[in-house]
N, C-alpha and C positions, 0 to 999 in steps of 0.2 A: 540770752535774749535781752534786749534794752526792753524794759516795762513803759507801761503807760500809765498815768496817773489811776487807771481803773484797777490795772492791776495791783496797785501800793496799795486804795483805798480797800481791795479785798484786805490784805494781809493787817492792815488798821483798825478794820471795824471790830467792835466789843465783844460779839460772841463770834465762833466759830462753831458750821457744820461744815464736817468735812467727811468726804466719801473718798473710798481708794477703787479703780478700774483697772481691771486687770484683764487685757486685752489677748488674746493667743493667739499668734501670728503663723503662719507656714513659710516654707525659706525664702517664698516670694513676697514677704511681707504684708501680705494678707491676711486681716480676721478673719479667722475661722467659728471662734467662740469668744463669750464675753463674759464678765465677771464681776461682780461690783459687790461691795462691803464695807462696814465699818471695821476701821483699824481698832482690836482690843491690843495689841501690840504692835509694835513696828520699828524699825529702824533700815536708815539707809545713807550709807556711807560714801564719800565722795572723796579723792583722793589724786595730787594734781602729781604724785610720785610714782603711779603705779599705772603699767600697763593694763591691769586686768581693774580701770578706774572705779567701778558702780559694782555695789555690793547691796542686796536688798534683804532683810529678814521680815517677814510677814504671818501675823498670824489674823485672818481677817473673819468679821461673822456677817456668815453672807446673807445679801436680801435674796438670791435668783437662788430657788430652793430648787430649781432644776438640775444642777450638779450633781456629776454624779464621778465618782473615782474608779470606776470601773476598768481596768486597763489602762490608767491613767500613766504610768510609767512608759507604756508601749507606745500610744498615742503621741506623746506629747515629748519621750526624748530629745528630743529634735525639733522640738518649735519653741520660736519666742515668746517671751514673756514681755507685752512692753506696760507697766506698770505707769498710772497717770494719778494726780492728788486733783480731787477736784471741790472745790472751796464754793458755799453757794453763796449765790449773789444778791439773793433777795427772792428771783423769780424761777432760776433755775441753778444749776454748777456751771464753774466755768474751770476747765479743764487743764493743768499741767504735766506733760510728761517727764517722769525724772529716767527714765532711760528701758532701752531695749534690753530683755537677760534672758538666759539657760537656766534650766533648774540645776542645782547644784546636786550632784551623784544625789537619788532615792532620798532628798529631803522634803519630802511633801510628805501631809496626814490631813482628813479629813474624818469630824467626826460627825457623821450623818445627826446626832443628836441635838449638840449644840451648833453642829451647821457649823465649825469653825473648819477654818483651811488653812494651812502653816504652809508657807513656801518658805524656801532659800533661795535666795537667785543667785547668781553671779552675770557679769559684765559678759558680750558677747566676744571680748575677746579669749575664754575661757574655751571657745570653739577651736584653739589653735594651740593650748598646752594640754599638759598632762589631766587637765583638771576636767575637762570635757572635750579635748580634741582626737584625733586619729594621728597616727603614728604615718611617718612615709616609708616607702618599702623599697625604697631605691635608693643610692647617692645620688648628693645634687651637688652642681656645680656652676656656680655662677661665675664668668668669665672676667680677668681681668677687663677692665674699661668696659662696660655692659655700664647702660642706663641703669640710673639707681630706680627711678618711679619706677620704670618698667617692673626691675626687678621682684620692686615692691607689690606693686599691683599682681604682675603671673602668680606671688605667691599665695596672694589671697582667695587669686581667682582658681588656684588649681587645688590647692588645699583648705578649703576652709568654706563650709557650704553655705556662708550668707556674704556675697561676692560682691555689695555694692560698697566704695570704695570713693573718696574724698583725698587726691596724693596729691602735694608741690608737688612742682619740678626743683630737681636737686642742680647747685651751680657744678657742680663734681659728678666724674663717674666712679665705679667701684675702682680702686685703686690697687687690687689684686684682686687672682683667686681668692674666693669664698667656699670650703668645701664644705660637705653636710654629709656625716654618716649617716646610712639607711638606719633608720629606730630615732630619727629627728621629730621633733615636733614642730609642726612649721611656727611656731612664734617664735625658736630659737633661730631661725633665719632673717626675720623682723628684725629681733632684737640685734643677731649680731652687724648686721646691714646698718641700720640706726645708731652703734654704736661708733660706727666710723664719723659718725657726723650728730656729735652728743647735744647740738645747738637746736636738733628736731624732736618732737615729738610726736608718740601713734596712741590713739586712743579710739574707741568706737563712740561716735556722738549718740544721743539719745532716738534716734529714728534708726541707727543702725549701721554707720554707715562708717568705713574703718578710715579714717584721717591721719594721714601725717602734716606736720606741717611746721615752721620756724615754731620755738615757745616765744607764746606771746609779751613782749618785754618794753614793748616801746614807748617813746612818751604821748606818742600818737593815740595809744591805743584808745576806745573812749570810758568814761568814768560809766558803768552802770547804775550805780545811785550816789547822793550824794548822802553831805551830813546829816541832812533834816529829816530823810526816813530812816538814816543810822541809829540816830539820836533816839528817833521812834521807840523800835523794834527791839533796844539792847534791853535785857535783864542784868546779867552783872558780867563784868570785865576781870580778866585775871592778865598775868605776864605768862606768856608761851616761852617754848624752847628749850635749849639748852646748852649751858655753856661751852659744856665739851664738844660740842658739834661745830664750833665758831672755826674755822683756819679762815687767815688771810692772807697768805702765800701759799701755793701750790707749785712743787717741783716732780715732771715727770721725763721717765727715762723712757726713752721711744725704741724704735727697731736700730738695729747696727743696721745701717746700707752696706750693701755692695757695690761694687761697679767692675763692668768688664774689663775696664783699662785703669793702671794706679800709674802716675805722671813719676818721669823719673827726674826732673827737672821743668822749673817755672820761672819765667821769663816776663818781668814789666816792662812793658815800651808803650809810651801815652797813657792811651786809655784803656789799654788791652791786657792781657795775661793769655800769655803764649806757652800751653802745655805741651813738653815735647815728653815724650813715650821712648824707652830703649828700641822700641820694634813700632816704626814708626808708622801711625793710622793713613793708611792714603784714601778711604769713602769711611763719607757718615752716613748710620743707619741710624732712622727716627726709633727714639726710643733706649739707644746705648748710652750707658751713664760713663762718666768718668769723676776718675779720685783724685784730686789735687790738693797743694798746702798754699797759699797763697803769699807772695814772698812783702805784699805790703795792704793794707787795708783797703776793699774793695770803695769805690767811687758808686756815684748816681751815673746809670748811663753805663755802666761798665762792660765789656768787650770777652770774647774770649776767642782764642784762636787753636785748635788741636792741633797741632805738627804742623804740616802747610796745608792743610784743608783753608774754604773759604773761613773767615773770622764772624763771630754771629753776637749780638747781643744778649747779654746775661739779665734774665727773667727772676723774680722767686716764685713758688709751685704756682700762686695763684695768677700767674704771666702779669702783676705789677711790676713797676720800677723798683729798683734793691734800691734801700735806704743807702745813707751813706755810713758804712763802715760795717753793712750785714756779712762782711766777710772777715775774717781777722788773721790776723799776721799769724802764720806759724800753726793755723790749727787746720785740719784735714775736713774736706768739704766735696762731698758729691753733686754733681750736676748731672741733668739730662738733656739730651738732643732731641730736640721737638722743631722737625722743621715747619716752614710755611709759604702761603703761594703766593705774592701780591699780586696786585688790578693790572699788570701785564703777564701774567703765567710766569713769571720769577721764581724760582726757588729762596727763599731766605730765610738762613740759616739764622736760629734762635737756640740759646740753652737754658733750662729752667733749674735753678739753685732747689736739690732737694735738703737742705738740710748740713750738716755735723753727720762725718760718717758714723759716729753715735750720737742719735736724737737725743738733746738735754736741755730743756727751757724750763724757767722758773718764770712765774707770773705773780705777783704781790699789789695786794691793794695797798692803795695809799692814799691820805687826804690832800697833801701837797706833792708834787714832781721834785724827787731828789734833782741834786746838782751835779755837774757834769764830775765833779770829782769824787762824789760819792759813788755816782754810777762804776765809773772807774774802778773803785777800788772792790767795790760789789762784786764784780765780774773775775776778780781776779781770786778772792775770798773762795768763792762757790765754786771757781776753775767753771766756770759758765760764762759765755759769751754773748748766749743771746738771752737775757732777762727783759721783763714787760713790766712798765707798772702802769698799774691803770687808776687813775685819779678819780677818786668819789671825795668831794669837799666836807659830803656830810655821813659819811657812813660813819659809823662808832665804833669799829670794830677793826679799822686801818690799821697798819703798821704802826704808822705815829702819831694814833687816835691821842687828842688829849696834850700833843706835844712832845708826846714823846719818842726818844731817841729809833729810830727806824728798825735796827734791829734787836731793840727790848723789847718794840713791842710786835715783834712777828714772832705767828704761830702757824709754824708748815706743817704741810702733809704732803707726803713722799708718796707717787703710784712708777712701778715697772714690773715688769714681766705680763702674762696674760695678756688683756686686750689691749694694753699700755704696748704693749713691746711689739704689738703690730701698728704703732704710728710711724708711718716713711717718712714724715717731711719736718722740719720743723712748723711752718705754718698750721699743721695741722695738728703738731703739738701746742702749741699758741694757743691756738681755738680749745682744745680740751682742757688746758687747762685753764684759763680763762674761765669757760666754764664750770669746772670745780670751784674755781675762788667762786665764783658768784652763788653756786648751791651752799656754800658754807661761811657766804656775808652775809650777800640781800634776798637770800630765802628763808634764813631762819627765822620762826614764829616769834614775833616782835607781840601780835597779844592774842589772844584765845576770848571768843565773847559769848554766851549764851544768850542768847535771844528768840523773839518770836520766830516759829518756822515760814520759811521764803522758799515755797517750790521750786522756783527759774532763779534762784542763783546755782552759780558751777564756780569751778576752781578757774584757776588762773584768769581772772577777770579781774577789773579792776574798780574801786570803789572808796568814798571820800570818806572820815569816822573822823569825827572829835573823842577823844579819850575821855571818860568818864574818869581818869584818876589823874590826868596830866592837864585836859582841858587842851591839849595842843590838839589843832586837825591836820593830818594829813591824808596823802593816797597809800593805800595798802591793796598787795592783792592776795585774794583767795586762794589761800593752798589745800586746805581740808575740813572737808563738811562731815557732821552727822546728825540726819533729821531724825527726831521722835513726833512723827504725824500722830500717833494717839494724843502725847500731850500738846501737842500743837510749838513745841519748842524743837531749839537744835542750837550747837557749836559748832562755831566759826572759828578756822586758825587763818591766823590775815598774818602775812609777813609786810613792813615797811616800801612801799614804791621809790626806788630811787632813778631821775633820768639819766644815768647815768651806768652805758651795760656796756660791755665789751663787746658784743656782737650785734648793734645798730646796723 
């Protein structure tokens, strides 16, 4: 939420009362029952790394002496907890929810005497693992090229008994078969869906409501506070993180393609590359890949012609223009036939470049853009063709942070086999790793701060802090909270906002 000056001046003012409501909802998100106490204990965890995000420990001494635990395991299995901090104002509370939860497996006690009540929550997406979900009792099979939201949504909606749901639309569809043995928990279906496109995230918002969506990275995004209530609120500052976590090159080895047809000869003329096949192709079927070597570096605009079928322009996965030279002399390269219909019912023939018949991209941060002859020799060092560097001026953590020589100071991390080894395309290797660089540059906890507790902050938001030990201000965003509402405190791990993300 963006605050309002009413809201700062709550979290400012010199004393705090503070009450915890603990609201019990049914799967229609309806109160059923209500709950209210002071926190003699408390903590609650916020976490911009984990599916299962909101974690709540409460041990609370209640004013509604009407409670009563009777059956309470049976009852309440099954319903939510949406737990709210409310801060008075002067005249009455005014009310924050930090998130909808499950009780965690038989962690609840109440002791009629001192009226205390101890819950455990967990996040509602806990309804969907091992940790408080149902098991499915059939395989599932999600079809090559099937809508991803879709996909997403049926799973919530058929497994998982609080079905209100907040999905993008994805620019991709599923990109193969997805199987699922019977004895699945449907969060491993999420996850491994999500994983094809690691640029998104699912988490359940605090009304309930299960979201996917791009992680929020832009420079767009808006600042929720600035310095001036930073400054406020901080108790003392420390340095987060840790070094060993830092890579800034990431190389990953993706799927071997196949293709129905492997060219036995390749032919330049203009602007075209003419595959001819021993057993020559006479119909293209949308969707057949073929395997070529390309006899000189591919062009913008570039051509392809199969045997004498019609010739069709060469696409990359995402049907942009191929750079110039995404093709390279001598190395073996799958394509696919993806036809299309223009504004008179035409047929037009298009191929879309999936990749190196073995997926192989390195991505490496950098402060400055190597020169073309370093690139050059890059490429031929690593036996890699298609390397990415992505330029942050100010990041500290660059290949040649400091000046220094580009390859002293890279620090890789290698991913293949498992969910690596099911990337088809290059482009789609690009993106993940990209991705990686950026979880092990501009995520790592840059500072860790104790301060007064702030119910309506969340994670990955973003927010303005002058350093109490550097005195520099920048933008940092929130990666991980944990409130202590009894003492009215809580730690903040902020990592550095850089405008500068690979997947603008």
């Amino acid at each position: 939420m963006i605050p309002t000056e009413f809201d700062k001046s709550l979290i400012l003012q010199q004393t705090h009362d503070l009450l915890i409501k603990v609201k019990i909802l049914n799967d229609a998100f309806i109160a059923i029952e209500e709950i209210e106490g002071k926190a003699k204990s408390a903590s609650v965890s916020i976490s911009s790394t984990s599916d299962i995000r909101r974690t709540c420990n409460l041990v609370l001494l209640l004013t509604d002496a009407s409670f009563s635990n009777e059956n309470f395991e049976v009852e309440y299995l099954n319903k939510l907890f949406e737990v709210s901090i409310g801060l008075h104002n002067g005249t009455d509370y005014t009310w924050y929810v930090l998130g909808s939860s499950l009780l965690d497996s038989d962690s609840y006690n109440y002791d009629a005497t001192t009226k205390e009540l101890t819950l455990n929550l967990l996040d509602v997406m806990a309804a969907t693992t091992e940790a408080r979900g149902s098991q499915i009792g059939s395989a599932i099979l999600i079809p090559y090229e099937a809508n991803v939201r879709n996909a997403l949504i049926s799973t919530i909606a058929r497994f998982s008994p609080f079905k209100r749901y907040d999905v993008a639309e994805f620019p991709d569809v599923i990109p193969f078969d997805q199987e699922f043995a019977r004895g699945t928990y449907p969060h491993a279906i999420l996850r491994q869906i999500l994983d094809l496109f690691p640029y998104y995230e699912m988490y359940y918002t605090t009304d309930g409501y299960f979201t996917v969506k791009p992680i929020p990275v832009s420079a767009a995004d808006p600042v929720v506070v600035d310095e001036t209530f930073m400054d406020a609120i901080v108790i003392k500052e420390s340095k987060g993180g840790s070094l060993r976590n830092i890579k800034n090159t990431t190389e990953i080895w993706g799927a071997e393609l196949d293709a129905s047809y492997v060219a036995s000869e390749v032919l330049h003329e203009g602007d075209t590359f003419h595959v001819i096949h021993a057993a020559p192709v006479t119909g293209l079927v949308s969707g057949t890949r073929f395997m070529f070597s390309p006899p000189i570096m591919s062009i913008v605009g570039q051509r392809v012609q199969i045997d004498d079928t019609p010739e069709g322009i060469l696409y990359d996965s995402n049907g942009n223009d191929l750079t110039l030279g995404a093709l390279a002399v001598d190395r073996l390269y799958v394509i696919k036939y993806v036809p299309t219909v223009n504004e008179l019912d035409e047929v037009v023939n298009q191929f879309f470049l999936q990749g190196e018949a073995y997926v192989h991209v390195i991505v490496k941060e950098v402060n400055v853009m190597p020169d073309a002859a370093y690139i050059a020799a890059d490429k031929v060092a690593n036996d890699c063709n298609d390397i990415q560097y992505i330029v942050n001026p100010d990041s500290p953590y660059a290949c040649d942070r400091n000046g220094m020589d580009y390859d002293d100071g890279e620090i890789r991390q290698v991913f293949s086999d498992g969910e690596y080894s099911k990337i088809y395309t290059t482009q789609l290797a690009f993106e993940r790793a990209a991705y990686e660089n950026w979880r092990k540059t501009r995520t790592q906890t840059d500072i860790e701060i104790e301060c007064l507790l702030v119910p309506w902050f969340d994670v990955n938001t973003k927010v303005e802090y002058t350093s109490v030990v550097t005195g520099v201000k920048r933008q940092y965003i929130i990666t991980d909270i944990n409130m202590n509402p009894a003492e009215f405190t809580m730690t903040v791990k902020m990592s550095r906002f850089y405008p500068y993300y690979p997947f603008i």
